[in-house]
C-alpha positions as CSV (number, residue, x, y, z in Angstrom):
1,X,4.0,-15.7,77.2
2,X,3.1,-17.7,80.3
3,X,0.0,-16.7,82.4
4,X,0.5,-16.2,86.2
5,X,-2.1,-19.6,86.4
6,X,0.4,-21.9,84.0
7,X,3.4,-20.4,86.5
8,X,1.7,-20.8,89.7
9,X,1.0,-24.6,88.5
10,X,4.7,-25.1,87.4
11,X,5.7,-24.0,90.4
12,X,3.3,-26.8,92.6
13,X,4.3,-29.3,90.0
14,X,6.6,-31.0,92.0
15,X,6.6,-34.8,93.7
16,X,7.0,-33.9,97.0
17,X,3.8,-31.3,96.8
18,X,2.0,-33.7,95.0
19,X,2.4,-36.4,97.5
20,X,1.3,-34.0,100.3
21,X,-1.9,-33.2,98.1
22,X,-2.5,-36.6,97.2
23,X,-2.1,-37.8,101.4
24,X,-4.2,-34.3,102.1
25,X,-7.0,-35.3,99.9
26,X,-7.5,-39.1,101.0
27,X,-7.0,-38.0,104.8
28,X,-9.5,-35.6,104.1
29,X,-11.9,-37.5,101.8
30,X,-11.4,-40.9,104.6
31,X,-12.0,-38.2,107.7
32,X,-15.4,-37.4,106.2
33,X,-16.4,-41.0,105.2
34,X,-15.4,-42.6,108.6
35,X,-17.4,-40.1,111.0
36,X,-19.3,-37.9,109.0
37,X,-21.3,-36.4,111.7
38,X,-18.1,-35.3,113.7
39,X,-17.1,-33.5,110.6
40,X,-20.6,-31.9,110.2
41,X,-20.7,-30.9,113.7
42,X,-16.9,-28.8,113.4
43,X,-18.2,-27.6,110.0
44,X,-19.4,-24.2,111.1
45,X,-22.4,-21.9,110.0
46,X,-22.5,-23.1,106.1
47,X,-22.3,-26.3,105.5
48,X,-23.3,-26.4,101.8
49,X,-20.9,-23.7,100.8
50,X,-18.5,-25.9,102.8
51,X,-19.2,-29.2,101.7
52,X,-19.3,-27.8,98.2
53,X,-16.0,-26.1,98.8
54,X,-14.8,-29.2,100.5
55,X,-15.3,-31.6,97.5
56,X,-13.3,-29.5,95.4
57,X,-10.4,-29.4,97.2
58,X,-10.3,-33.2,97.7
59,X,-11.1,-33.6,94.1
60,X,-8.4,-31.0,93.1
61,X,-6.3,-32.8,95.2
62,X,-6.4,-35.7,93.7
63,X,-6.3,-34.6,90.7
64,X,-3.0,-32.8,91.3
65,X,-1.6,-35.9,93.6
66,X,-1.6,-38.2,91.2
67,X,0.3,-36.8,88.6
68,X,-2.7,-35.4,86.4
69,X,-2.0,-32.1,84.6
70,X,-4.3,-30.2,83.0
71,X,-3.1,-28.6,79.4
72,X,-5.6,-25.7,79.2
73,X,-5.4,-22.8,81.5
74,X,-8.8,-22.6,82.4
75,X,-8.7,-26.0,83.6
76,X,-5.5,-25.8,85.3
77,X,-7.1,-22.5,87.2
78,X,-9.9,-24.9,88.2
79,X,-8.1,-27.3,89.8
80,X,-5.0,-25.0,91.4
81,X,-3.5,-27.2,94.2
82,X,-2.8,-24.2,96.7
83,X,-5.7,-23.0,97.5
84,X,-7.2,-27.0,97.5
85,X,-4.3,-27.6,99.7
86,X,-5.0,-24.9,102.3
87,X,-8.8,-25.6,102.2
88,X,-7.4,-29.2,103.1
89,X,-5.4,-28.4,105.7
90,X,-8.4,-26.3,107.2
91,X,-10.7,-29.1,106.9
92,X,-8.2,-31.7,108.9
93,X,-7.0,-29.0,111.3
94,X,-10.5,-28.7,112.4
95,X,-11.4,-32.2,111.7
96,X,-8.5,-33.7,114.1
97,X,-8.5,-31.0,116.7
């Protein structure tokens, strides 16, 4: 029997969704190098949670972008590409706008 992590990772297993979590992550992760104090300044009220939260998702994303798959579950509900993905999108959405 699969486990809703396993399935929820087949299901974002696919080259087009990596590709967009791969170009997520280095927009991200190049955003924060290049002009790190405009990023801190749109960060909010918690930066360490954020930046914390921040490096997972880029690392996740990564990860899932460039074709890396976890085996074990635990590992694979570590690094889950949707809710890196969405933290992502987040980030550059404030980041850009």
């Amino acid at each position: 029997m699969r486990t809703p992590i396993r399935m929820l990772y087949d299901l974002m297993d696919k080259g087009p969704l990596r590709a967009l979590s791969l170009l997520l992550a280095l927009l991200t992760a190049g955003g924060v190098m290049w002009d790190p104090t405009r990023f801190a300044n749109h960060a909010g009220q918690l930066p360490a949670l954020q930046g914390l939260v921040l490096i997972w998702a880029v690392c996740s994303g990564v990860i899932h972008g460039v074709g890396f798959r976890p085996r074990q579950t635990r590992w694979q509900a570590l690094f889950i590409p949707l809710p890196a993905m969405l933290v992502l999108f987040i980030a550059l959405y404030r980041f850009y706008l």
